[in-house]
N, C-alpha and C positions, 0 to 999 in steps of 0.2 A: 382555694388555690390562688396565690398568687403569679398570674400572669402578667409580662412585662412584653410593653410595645417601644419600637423606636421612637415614634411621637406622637404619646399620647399625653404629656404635659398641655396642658389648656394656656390659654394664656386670654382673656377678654378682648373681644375687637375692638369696645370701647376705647379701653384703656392704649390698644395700638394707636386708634384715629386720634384720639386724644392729643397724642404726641404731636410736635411742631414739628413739621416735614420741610425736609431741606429742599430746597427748589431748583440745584443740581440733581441731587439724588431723582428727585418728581422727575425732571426732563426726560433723563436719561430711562427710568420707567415706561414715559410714555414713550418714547424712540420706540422700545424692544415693543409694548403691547403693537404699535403701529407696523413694525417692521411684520409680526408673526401674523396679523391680519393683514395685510399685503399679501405677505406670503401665503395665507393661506387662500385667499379669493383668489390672488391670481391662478392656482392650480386647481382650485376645489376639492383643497384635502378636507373631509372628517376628522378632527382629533378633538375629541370630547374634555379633554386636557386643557385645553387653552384658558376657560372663564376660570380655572384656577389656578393654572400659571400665571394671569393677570396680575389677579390678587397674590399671588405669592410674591411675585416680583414689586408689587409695589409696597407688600410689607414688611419685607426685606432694604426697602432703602430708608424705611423711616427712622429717626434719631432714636436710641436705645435700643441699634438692633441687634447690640449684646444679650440683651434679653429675649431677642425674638430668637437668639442659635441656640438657647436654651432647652427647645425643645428638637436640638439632634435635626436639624434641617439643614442649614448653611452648607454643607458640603453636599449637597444632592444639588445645587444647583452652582454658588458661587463663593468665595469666599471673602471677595475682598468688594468695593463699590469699582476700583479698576475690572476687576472680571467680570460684572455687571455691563461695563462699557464695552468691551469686548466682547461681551456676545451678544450685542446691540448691534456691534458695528459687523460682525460676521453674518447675522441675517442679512441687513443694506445689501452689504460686499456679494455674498456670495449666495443669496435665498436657498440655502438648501435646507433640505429636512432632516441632514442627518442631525443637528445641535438639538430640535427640538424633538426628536425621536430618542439620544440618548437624553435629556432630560425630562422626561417622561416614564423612562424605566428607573432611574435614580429615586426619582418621588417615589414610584408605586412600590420601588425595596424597603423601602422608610416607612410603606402601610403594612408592609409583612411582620406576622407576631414571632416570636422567640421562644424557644423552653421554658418550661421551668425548672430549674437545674435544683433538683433534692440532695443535703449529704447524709441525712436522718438514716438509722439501722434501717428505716421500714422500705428505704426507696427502690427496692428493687421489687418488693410487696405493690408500692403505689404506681411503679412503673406498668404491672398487668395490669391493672385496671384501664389502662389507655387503648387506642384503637391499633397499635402499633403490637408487636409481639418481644416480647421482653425473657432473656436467657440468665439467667444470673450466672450458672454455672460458666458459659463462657463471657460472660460479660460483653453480650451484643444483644442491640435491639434492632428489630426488622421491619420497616414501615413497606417492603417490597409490593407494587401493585395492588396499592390500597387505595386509589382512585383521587390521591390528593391533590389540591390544587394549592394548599397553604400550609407549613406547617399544621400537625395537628393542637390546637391551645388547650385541649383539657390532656394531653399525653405530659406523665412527670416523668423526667429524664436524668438516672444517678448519674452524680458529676464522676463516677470513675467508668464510667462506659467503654469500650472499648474499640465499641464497631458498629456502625450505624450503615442503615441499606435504606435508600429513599429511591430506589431504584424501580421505573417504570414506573412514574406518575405522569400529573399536569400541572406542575411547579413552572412559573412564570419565572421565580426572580426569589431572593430568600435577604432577610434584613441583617443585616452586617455583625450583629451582634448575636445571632440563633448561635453560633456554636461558640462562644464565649465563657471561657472557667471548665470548657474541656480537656484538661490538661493531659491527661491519660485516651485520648482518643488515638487509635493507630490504624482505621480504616474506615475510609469515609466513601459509599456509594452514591450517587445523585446521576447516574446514569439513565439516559433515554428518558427527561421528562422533554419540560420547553421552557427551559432557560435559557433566557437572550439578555440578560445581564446578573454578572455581580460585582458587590463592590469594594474596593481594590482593596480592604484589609479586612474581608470578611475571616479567614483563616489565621489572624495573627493570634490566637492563644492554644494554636495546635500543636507544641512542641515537638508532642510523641507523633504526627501522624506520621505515618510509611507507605497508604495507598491512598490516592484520590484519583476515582474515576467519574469521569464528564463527558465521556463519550454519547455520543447521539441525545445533542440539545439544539439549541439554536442558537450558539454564543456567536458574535461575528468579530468580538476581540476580547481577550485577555491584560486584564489589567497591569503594566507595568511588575506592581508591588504584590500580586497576589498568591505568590508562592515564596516571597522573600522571608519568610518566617519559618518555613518549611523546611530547618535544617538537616531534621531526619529521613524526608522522603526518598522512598526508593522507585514508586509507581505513581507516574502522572501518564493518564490516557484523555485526551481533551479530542480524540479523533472522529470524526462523521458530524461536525460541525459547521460553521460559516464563515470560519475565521480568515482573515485576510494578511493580517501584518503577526510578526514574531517582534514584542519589546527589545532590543538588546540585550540589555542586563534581565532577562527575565527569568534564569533560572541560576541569578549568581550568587543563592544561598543557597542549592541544592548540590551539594558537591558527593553527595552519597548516593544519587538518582542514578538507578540500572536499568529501567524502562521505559523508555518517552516513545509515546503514540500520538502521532497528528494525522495521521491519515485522514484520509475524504474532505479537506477544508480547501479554504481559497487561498490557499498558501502561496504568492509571486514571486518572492524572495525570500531566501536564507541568511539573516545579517553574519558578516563572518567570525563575528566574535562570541553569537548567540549561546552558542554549546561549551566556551570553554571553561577549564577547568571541570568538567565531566570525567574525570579519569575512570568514575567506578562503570559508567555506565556501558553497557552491553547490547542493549538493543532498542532502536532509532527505527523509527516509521515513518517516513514523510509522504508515501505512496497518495496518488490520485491526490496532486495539487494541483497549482498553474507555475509550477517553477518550469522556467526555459535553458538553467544554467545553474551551477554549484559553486560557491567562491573556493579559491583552491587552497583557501587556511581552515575552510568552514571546520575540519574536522580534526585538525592537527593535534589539539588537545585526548582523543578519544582513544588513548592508547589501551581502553580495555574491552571495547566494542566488537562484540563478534557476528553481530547482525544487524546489517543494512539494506531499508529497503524504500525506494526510491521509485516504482514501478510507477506507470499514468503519471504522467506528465507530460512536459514539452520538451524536456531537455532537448537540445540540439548537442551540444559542446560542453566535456570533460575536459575541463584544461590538466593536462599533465603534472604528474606529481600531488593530485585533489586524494587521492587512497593512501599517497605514501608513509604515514603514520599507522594506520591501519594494519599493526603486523598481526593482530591475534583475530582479524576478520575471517568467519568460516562459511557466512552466506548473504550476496551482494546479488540483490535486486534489481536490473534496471527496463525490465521489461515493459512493453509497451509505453516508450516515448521516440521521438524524432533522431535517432542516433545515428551519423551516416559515417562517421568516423570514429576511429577507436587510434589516439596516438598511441605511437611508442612506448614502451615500457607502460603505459599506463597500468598494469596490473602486477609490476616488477615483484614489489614489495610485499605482495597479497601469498605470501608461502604457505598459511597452515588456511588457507579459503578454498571450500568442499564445494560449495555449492556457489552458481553463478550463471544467472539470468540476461540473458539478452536479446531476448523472444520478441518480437512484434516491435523492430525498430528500423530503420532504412540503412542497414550496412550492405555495400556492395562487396566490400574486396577485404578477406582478410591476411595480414601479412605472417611471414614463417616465426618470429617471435614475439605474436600479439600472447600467445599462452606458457613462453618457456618457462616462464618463473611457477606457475602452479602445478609444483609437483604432487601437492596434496589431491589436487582438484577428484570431488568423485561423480559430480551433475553440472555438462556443460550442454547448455540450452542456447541455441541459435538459430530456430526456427520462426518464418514467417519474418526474413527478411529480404533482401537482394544480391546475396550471394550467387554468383555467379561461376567462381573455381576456389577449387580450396588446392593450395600450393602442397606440395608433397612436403612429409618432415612436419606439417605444421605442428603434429599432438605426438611428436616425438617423446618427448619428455614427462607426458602425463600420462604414468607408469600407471596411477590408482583410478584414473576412469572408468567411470562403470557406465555410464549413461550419456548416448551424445544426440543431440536432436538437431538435425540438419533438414527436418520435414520444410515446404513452403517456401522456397527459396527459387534460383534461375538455375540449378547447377544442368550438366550438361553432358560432365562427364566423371569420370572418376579413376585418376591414374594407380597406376600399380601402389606405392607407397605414401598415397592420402593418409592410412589409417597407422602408419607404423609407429610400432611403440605402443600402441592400445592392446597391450596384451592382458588386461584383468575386463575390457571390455564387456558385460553383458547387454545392456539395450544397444540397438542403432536405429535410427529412425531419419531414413531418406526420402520417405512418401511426398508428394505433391510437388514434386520438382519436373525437371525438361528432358530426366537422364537418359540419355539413348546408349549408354555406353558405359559398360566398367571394365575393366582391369581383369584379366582371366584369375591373377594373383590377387584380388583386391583382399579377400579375407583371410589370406594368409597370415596375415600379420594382429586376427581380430578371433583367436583361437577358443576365448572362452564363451563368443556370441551367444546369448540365448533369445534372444529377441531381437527379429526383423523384419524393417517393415521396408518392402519397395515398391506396394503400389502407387499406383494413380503416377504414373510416368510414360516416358514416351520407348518403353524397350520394345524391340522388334524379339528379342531373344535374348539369353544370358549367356554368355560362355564356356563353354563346355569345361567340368569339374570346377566352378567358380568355388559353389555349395558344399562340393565333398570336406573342405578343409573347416567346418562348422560342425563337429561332433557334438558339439553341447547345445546345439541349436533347438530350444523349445518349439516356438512358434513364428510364423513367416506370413508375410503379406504381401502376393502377388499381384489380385485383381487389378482392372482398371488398366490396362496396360493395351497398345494397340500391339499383340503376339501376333506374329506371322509365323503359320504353321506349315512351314517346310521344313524341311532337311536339319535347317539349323536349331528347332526349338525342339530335336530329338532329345537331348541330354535331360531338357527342362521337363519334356514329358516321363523318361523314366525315373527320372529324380524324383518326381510328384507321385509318382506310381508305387516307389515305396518309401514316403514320406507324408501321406495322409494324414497323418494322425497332427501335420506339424502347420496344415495348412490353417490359420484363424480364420479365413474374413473367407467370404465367397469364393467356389471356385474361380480359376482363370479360364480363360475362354480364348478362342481365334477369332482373330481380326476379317482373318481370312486366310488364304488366298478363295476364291468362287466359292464353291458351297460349302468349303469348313468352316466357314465365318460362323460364327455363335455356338460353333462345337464346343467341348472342354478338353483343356490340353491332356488333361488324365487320362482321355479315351484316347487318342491317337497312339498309331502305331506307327512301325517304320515303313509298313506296307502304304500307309496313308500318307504320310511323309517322304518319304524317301525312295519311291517306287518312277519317278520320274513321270508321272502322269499330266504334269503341267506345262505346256511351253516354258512358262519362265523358268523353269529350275534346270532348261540345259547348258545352262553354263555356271552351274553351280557345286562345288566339291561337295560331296554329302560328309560331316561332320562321323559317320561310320560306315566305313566307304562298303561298297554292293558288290558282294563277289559274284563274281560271272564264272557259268561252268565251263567255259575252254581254259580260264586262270585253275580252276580246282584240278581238271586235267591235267593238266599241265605240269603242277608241283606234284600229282602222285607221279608222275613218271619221272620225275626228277628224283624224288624220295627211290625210287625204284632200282633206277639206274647208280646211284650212291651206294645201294645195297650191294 
């Protein structure tokens, strides 16, 4: 079997020393070795690296060392004796580790071995033999959770493969030329090993490929050129990473890409030109980075994008007009970041967008046409912010609402026509707010409810026939409420009385008044209510008022005297 390594060309050290060493080239040598011990005493890093970075760097500057790139090294560290002197002068300058931490995973890619790429009738025969699992029929082979830390060197791999799975390993780093003369490869898994580097034209002989997933490794940046070959991809997932910066041009040979996943990395910024020409793509991940802010061209290209998600983060500020491209978006994430403003029209344009996150952000106030344009909308989410009043008229317009979460917010109160225009309405979820107060009409206008939640709020009572206008009403969430059980929470107890079946979460209970405190409003009656046995309730209207027998008297002899 012949196996092929990136440098395993020999070359004799004699024959290097040999050579007459240029006494620029030596200086500048000794500068780096001196610079990277400095640097390394002064912090007392370990990198077991170094006594052969030495020697690599000084073999590298001796004369003929055309002959020393011969064995596939020069680009893992420098190219030229100018870049030599520059990262001489960047240790001096700036002692950091990161130069000599990426040159160190550069070398160790260059120890990593390669396929053996078979085109023989037998090779799909010599491909089982390997430790890897080999399909002829669909032409994929499956290294999945086979405990590798290297390619495997005795696995033979038919150059028309199709689909490779190296997926759950302990892959460090893979040598630039492993997938080389794959011409026919259209999916490539490397997901969830512990790669923290590759090198920037590892994938330039993938034509056909359509998936590559890299999610859950340790990459902390992405090579400029490392998808620039990747005409045909449709699926890049690089998310639950370490990544920090996005190249600009890093996906400007990708203009067929419908799936891009960054989620979970150290993402700061979005350059605004990153994404364009994306026309095909559809669904955009950036969720749980450190972005604080969205350039407002970021997306302007993504006229085919129908999901966006953006959730964790810092955002503070959406500058206006950042969605307005955006016509065929149907589900916009922005949950949990620092949002405390929503401009104008910013969701103008978002016509055929269903679904729309705004959960766990600092919005106080929202305005009467923050929602007019989504007439599609069917999941509006605004819970677990700072809401305080929601203006009447506001979800006029959002005829196909089906689900609105207004749970965890400051609200307080709830006028007659909050809800109007919600008439396809099924969830409402007002739970964990300040509500002492609704609208006797509030669900008048919210006909199809089947799902409602009002606990954990500050109601003393509801208003009499609030509930009646809730025919389709499933199930309901009262608890947690400080109910004061006189006169006025009668309606709430016979409504409960025959509506058991609708109540979900724990019964409701009285606050009080003296010893009904802890009762359950189901047991009350109007004897216990409404019988005036309390001081306080003498200046109280009872909600159905107490006939008294000189009133009963009185109308029969009226009825009487009529006769």
């Amino acid at each position: 079997m012949n196996i092929k390594y990136g440098t395993r060309k020999r070359i004799s050290r004699t024959k290097l020393f040999n050579k007459t060493i240029d006494r620029s080239n030596f200086e500048t040598t000794r500068n780096v070795s001196r610079s990277t011990n400095r640097f390394t005493n002064k912090r007392k890093i370990k990198m077991d690296f170094l006594p052969s970075l030495t020697m690599f760097l000084f073999l590298f500057t001796v004369k003929g060392q055309e002959e020393f790139c011969e064995i596939n090294a020069c680009e893992a560290l420098v190219q030229s004796e100018m870049k030599l002197k520059e990262f001489s002068d960047d240790l001096e300058k700036d002692g950091s580790q990161n130069y000599l931490i990426k040159l160190e995973r550069r070398v160790r890619s260059l120890e990593q071995p390669v396929w053996e790429i078979s085109k023989i009738n037998e090779r799909w025969i010599d491909c089982g033999r390997g430790p890897c699992k080999c399909k002829p029929e669909t032409k994929s082979v499956t290294c999945w959770q086979s405990g590798l830390s290297t390619i495997p060197v005795q696995q033979v791999l038919p150059q028309d493969v199709i689909s490779i799975d190296l997926g759950i390993n302990s892959m460090t780093t893979l040598n630039k030329n492993v997938f080389r003369s794959m011409s026919y490869l259209t999916e490539l898994d490397l997901f969830d090993n512990k790669l923290d580097h590759l090198p920037d034209n590892i994938f330039e002989d993938l034509d056909s490929l359509k998936y590559l997933r890299l999610h859950k490794n340790h990459l902390e940046e992405i090579p400029p050129n490392l998808l620039v070959h990747l005409r045909n991809l449709q699926t890049f997932d690089a998310s639950d990473n370490q990544i920090k910066d996005l190249p600009t041009n890093l996906f400007r040979g990708n203009s067929n890409l419908m799936l891009l996943h960054l989620s979970r990395n150290r993402i700061k910024a979005v350059p605004e030109t990153v994404f364009n020409k994306l026309e095909l793509l559809e669904d955009l991940d950036l969720s749980n980075n450190l972005l604080t802010t969205i350039p407002k061209f970021a997306f302007v290209d993504l006229a085919g994008l129908r999901r966006l998600f953006l959730a964790e983060n810092n955002i503070t500020l959406l500058p206006t007009g950042v969605f307005d491209k955006l016509v065929t978006l149907e589900q916009l994430n922005l949950r949990k970041n620092q949002i405390s403003y929503l401009p104008s029209n910013l969701f103008d344009k978002l016509q055929n967008l269903q679904i729309l996150h705004l959960t766990n952000n600092k919005i106080a106030q929202l305005g009467v046409g923050d929602f007019k344009r989504l007439t599609n909308i069917v999941e509006l989410h605004l819970g677990q912010n700072f809401i305080n009043e929601l203006p009447e008229n506001a979800f006029v317009e959002n005829r196909n609402l089906e689900k609105l979460f207004l749970f965890s917010n400051n609200l307080e109160e709830l006028k007659e026509k909050t809800f109007n225009g919600l008439i396809g309405l099924t969830s409402l979820l007002i739970n964990n707010n300040i509500l002492k107060e609704i609208h006797s009409r509030l669900f008048f206008y919210t006909p199809s409810l089947q799902k409602l939640h009002l606990d954990s709020n500050k109601f003393h009572f509801l208003p009499s026939k609030c509930l009646d206008f809730l025919t389709q009403l499933v199930s309901i969430k009262l608890a947690k409420n400080p109910w004061h059980c006189d006169c006025n929470i009668l309606y709430l107890a016979i409504w409960m009385d025959s509506n058991m079946n609708k109540l979900w979460d724990s019964q409701p209970s009285c606050r009080g008044p003296g010893d009904l405190g802890g009762a359950l409003i189901k047991d009350m009656t109007f004897d216990n209510l409404c019988d005036g046995q309390w001081a306080s309730m003498t200046n109280l209207s009872p909600r159905v008022p107490i006939k008294k027998q000189n009133d009963e008297d009185a109308t029969d002899t009226k009825n009487v005297t009529q006769n």
